[in-house]
N, C-alpha and C positions, 0 to 999 in steps of 0.2 A: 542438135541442141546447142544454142550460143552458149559463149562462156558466162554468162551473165546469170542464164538459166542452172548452170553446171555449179556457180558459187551459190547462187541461190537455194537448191538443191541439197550440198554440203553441208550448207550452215540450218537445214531443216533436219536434216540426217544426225546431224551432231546435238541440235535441241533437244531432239526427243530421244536420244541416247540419254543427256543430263537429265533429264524428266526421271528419268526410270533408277536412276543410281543418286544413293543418299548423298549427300556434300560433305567432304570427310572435314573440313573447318566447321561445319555446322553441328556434327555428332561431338568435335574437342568443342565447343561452346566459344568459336570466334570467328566466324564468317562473317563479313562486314559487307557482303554484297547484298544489294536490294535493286532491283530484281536480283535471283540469283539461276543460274540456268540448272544448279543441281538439286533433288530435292530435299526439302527439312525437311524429312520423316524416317524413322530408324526404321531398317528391313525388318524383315520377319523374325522372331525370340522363338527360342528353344528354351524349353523350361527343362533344369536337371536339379537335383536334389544336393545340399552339403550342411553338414550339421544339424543334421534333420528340420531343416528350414530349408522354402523355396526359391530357389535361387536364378535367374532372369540373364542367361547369357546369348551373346548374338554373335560369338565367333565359332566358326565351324570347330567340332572335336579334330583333335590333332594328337596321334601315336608317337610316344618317345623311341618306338620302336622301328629296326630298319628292315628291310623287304623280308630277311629270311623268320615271316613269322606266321607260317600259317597251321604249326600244330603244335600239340601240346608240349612241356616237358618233361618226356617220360625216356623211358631206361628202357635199350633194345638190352637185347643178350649179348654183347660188349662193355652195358654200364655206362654205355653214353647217352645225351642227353642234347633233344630238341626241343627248339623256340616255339612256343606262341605264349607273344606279349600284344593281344591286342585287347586296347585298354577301352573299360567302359564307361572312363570318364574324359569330359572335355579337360582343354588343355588353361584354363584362365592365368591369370595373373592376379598377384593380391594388388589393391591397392594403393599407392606408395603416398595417397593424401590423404588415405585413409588412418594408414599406419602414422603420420605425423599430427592425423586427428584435427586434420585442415580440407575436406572432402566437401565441395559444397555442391556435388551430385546428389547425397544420401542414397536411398533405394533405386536411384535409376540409374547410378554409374554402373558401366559395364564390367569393371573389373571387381574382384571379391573382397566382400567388407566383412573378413571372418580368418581366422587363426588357421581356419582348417575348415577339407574339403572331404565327405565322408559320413556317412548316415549312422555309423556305430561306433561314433570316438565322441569323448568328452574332454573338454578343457576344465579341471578342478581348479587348481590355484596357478597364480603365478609367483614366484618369490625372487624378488629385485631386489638384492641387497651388492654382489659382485658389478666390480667397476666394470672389468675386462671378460675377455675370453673365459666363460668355463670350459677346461680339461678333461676333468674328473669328475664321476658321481658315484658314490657308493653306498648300499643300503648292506650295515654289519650282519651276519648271523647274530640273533638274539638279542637284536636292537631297532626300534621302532624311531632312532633318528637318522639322517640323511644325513650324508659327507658331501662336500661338494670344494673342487679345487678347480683356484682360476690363476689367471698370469698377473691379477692383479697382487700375487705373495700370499693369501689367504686360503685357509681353510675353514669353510661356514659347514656349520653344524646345527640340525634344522629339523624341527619337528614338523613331518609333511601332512598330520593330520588336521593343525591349523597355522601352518605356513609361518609360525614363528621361528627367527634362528635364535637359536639358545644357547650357542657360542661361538664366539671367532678366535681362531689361532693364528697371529701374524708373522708367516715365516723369512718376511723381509726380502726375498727372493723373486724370481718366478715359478710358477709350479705347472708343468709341462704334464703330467700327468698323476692320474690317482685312480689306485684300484683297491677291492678288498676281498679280503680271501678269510672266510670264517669268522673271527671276531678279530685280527687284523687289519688295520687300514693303512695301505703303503702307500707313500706319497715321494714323487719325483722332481727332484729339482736340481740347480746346476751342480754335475760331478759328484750326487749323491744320494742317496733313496731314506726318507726318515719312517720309520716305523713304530706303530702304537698300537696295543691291544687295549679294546676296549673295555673288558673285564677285566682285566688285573694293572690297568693304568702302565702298564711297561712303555720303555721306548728305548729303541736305539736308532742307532744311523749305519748305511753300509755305503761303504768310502768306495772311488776304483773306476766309477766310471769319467770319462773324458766327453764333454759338454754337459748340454740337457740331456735329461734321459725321458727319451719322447714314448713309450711303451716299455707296458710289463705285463705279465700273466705269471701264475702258479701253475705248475703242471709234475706230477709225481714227486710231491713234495720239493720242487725245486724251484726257487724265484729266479724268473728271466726278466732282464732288464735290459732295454733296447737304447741305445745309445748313438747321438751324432754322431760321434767321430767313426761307427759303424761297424762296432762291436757288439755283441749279446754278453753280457756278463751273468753269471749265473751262480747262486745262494744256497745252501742247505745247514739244517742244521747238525753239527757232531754229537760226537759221543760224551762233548762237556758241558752240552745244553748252550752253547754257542751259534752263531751262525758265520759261516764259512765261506768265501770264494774259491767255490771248485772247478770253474771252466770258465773262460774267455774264447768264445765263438769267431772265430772270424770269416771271412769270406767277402763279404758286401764291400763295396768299393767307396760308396758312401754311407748318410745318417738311414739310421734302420728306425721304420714309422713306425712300424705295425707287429703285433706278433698272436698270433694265436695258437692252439697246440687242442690234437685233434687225431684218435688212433694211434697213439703212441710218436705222435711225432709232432713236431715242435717246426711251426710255419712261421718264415721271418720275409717281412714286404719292405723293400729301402727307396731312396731317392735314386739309385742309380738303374732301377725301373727292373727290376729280377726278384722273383719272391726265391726263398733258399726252402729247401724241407731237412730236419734235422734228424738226430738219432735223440730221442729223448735220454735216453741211457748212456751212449757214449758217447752225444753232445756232436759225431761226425757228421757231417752234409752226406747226404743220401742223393739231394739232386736238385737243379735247377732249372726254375721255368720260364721261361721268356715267353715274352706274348705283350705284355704292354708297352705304350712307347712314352709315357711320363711315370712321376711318380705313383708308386704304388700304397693307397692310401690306407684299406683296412684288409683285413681277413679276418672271413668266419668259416668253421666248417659247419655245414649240415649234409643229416644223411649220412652218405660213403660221398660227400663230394666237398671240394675245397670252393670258395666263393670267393674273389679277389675285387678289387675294386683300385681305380685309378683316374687321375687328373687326365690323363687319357680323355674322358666320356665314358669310361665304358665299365661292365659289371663282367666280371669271365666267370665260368663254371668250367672245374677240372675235377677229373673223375679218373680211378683205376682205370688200367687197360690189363691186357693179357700178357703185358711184354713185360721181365724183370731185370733189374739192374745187375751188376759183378757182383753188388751186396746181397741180391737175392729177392729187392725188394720191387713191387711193383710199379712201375711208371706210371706217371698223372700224365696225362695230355688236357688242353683246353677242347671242352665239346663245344661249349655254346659261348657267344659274345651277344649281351644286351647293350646298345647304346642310347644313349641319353643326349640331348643336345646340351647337356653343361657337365662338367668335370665333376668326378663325386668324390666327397670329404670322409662319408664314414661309413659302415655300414654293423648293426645289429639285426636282434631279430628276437620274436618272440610264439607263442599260439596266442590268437583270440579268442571269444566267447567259445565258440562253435569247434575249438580246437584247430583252427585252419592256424597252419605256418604261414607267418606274416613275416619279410622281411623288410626292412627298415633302411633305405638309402637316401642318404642327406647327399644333396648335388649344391653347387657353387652359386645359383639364384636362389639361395635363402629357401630353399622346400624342400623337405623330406618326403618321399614318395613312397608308400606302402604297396609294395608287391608281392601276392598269394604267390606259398610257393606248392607245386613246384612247377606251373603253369605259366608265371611272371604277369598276373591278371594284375591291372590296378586296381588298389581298392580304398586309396584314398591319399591326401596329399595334409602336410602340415606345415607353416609358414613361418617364417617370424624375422626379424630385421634386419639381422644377419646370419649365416651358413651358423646350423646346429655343428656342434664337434662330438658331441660325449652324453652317450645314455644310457642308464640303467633299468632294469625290470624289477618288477616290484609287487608286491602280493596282490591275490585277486582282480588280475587285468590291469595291475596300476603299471605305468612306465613313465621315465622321467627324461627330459630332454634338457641341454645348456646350447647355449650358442653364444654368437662371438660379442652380443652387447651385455653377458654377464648374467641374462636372465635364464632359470631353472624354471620350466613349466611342469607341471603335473597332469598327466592324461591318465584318462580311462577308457579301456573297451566296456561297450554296455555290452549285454547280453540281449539276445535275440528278440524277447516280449519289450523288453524297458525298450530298443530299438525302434521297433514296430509302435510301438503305442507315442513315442516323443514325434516321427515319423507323421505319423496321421494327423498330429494336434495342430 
């Protein structure tokens, strides 16, 4: 065969390659060639379901999950616990022209033109009234209004049945965090924690800490307060109806993010990438776990097991083991590592309709990913402009999200029939 025949050849070989594959400038809407050797026509669609509407995607399903996942997570007779996270939904993207409400695709852009990804979640309101970052959200015992604190200095006070806020408190600062504990709502900001009960109008302020105070929790009547400068400060009240500074925790090298408190013990997650485990009662460090390699962002406990999260990527599960400390007490080790391709911000958790435990992880592209526990199934994804920070649960299926553009959304889990029947329509 001459050379002539050989480029001849080539360039017939290479045609009918382009014949067969879409033209990746034709599917972004700017291919300027006429003739063009690749084809205008979009491959084959894969129809999957989100918000109980049909939704039109054509990029392959894609697991957050890495190789060790091919069984469930369940409990041998150690108490420890294996992966399978494979997930039964594709992996999209929302739309980022959608979101600026500039999308001149409509119904046939590939990426998603919806808040959320998931056949039994509702979007009720949105409440846009916070400049910046929400913190804090908290729903009082024996109050039917919402709390919500952001870095814009503000506390909005919000009636979530019609999305009106019915009061603003300007605390002229930043507000780093906000929790509530019974008809209490503690609020965090620089070097101090201000406090209001909402039935008897009370308030004081508890002085002591050094920076923001970035987390807090109540745990056996005692307020813990998590502090930059990478102390746990900690609250009670005396015998003269006062509240007190009984213990200053230390250990952490740096600012402590996170704290949660879970079997009598009191879990603290910092910047300097080490979660601590506490004595609730005598405030001593019991033990320390190493395992992440950035900061350590939330803690929850469920079950008998601790859930850690970090800028890492990654989600850990640590669980008892049979070994115990000089104290007596049992040692955590990490069983399971779930990874993510983006760093995760926060992590909650709630049951749904059906009572499945859903956990709730907010990762650094702006989505919140719902994974069944204790299997790590996806079971649905939720979106919004910027990385959610701070959510609270809320009666009959309600839970509340903020994120970093100030906006509070209000979701619901439907239940099974209202599912099914929105589902089919």
């Amino acid at each position: 065969m001459g050379v002539n025949n050989v480029v001849r050849r080539t360039k017939e070989i290479q045609s009918h390659r382009g014949r067969t594959t879409p033209c990746a400038y034709w599917l972004a809407g700017r291919c300027n060639r006429n003739p063009c050797k690749f084809l205008h026509t979009s491959p084959p669609h894969t129809t999957y379901h989100y918000a109980n509407n049909p939704y039109t995607y054509t990029r392959k399903p894609h697991s957050s999950s890495h190789s060790n996942s091919k069984t469930a997570l369940t409990k041998n007779n150690r108490d420890e616990t294996k992966p399978n996270h494979k997930s039964s939904l594709p992996n999209p993207s929302i739309c980022k022209y959608w979101v600026n409400d500039n999308c001149t695709y409509g119904q046939k852009c590939r990426n998603l033109h919806s808040w959320f990804l998931g056949d039994r979640l509702s979007s009720l309101t949105k409440l846009q009234d916070h400049k910046k970052v929400i913190t804090g959200i908290a729903l009082p015992v024996g109050s039917d209004k919402l709390y919500s604190g952001s870095t814009d200095g503000t506390v909005r006070i919000w009636d979530y049945h019609t999305g009106v806020c019915t009061n603003v408190i300007n605390f002229g600062v930043k507000i780093t965090s906000l929790i509530r504990e019974g008809s209490w709502v503690f609020v965090g900001i620089l070097n101090a924690i201000k406090a209001c009960n909402i039935q008897t109008l009370s308030e004081f302020t508890l002085d002591g800490p050094k920076g923001q105070v970035l987390s807090m929790i109540v745990g056996n009547d005692t307020l813990f307060a998590a502090a930059e400068d990478g102390v746990i400060y900690a609250w009670r009240d005396n015998s003269e109806s006062s509240v007190e500074l009984v213990a200053r925790l230390t250990g952490h090298s740096k600012a402590v993010v996170c704290l949660t408190v879970g079997r009598k013990r009191l879990y603290s997650g910092s910047m300097d990438q080490s979660i601590k485990v506490w004595n609730i009662y005598t405030f001593e460090c019991e033990m320390t776990l190493n395992g992440h390699t950035d900061v350590v962002t939330s803690l929850i406990c469920w079950d008998h097991h601790l859930l850690s999260s970090s800028l890492d990527c990654t989600i850990k599960v640590w669980s008892a083991t049979g070994e115990k400390t000089l104290q007596d007490i049992y040692m955590l080790e990490e069983t399971y590592t779930h990874t993510l391709e983006n760093g995760v911000v926060a992590l909650s958790g709630m049951t749904d309709a059906e009572a499945n435990h859903i956990l709730f992880c907010s990762c650094k592209d702006n989505s919140v990913r719902l994974y069944e526990l204790p299997s790590f199934l996806e079971r649905g994804r939720l979106f919004s402009k910027k990385e959610v920070a701070s959510f609270e649960l809320g009666p009959d299926g309600l839970f509340f999200t903020g994120d970093g553009t100030g906006l509070l959304t209000v979701w619901k889990w439907l239940d099974v029939k209202v599912a099914s029947v929105q589902h089919l329509a």
